[in-house]
N, C-alpha and C positions, 0 to 999 in steps of 0.2 A: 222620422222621429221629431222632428221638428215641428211641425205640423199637428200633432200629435198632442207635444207640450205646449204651443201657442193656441190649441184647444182648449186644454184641457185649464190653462189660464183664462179664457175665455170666460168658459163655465162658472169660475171661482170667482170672477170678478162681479157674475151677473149674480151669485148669491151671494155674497155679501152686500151688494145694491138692494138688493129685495128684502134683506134683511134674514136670509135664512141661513149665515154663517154658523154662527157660535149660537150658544143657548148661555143664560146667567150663569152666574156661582152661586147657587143659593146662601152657601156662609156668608160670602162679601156681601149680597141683598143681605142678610140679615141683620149685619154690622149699621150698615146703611141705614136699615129702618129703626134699628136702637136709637143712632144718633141722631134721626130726621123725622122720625112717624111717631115712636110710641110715647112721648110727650100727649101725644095728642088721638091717639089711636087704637083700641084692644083688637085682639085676634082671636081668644078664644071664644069658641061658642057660649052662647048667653053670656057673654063678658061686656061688662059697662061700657055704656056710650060717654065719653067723657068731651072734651073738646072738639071733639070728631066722633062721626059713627064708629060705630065696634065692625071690622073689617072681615067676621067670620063669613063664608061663602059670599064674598063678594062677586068670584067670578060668573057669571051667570045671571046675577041679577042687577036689576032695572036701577037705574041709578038714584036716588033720594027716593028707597022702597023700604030703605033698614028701617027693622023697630029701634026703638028707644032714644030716636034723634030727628027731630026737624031740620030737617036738611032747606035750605035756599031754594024759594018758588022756581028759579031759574035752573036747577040741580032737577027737582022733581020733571017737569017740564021739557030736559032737553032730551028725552029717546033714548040714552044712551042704554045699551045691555054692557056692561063691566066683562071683556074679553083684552085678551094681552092687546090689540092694538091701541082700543079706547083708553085702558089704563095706561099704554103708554104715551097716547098723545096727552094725556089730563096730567099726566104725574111730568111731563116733560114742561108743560108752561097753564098749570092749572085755570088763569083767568080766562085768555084764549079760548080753550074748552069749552068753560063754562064761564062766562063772564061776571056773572049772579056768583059764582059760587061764597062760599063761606069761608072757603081753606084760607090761610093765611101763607102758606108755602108756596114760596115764588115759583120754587120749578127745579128739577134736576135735568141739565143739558147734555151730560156724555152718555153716548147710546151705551156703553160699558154700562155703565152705572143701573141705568134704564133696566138693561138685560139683567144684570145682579136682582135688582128691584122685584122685579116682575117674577124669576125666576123663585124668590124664597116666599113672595106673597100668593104663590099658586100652591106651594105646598103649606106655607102657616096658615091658611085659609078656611085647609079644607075641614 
């Protein structure tokens, strides 16, 4: 039994390492990007590029490829395809990332946060 449970903690400790514990809360991502993104951000389709590109299907595409915004030579430039890792290394310490970039947004630090994030911008996206 023992053996068992000292397993089975094992297992638990190596996915939350790799990150495949929890999954977001999309409402808390939601809150989160009220208060942090949509100053500066739309989501719906054909919805204005305002201080930042319009964020509809971002995941999947190529990064400084949105219409209706000039994104940063260094943005177009760096390969990135927008999948939950990239966005979460970019949205975690944007400069980093992309050094060029344009965001003005320092960075959100707590993988909580992160997972909320990512979580409500996969389904506001689509």
């Amino acid at each position: 039994m023992k053996t068992t449970f000292a397993s089975a903690l094992t297992v638990a400790a190596a996915l939350v390492a790799c990150g495949a514990h929890a999954q977001g809360n999309e409402t808390r991502g939601e809150r989160l990007f009220n208060q942090q993104c949509k100053g500066c951000h739309t989501l719906e389709k054909d919805g204005a590029s305002t201080m930042g590109p319009n964020l509809h299907g971002v995941f999947g595409r190529k990064a400084g490829t949105g219409t209706s915004y000039q994104s940063s030579e260094d943005m177009v430039k760096s390969g990135i395809v927008w999948d939950d890792q990239a966005m979460t290394e970019y949205l975690r310490n944007p400069k980093a990332k992309v050094p060029g970039t344009k965001m003005l947004f320092v960075g959100m630090r707590q993988d909580a946060q992160l997972q909320d994030m990512i979580a409500y911008l996969k389904k506001a996206t689509q």
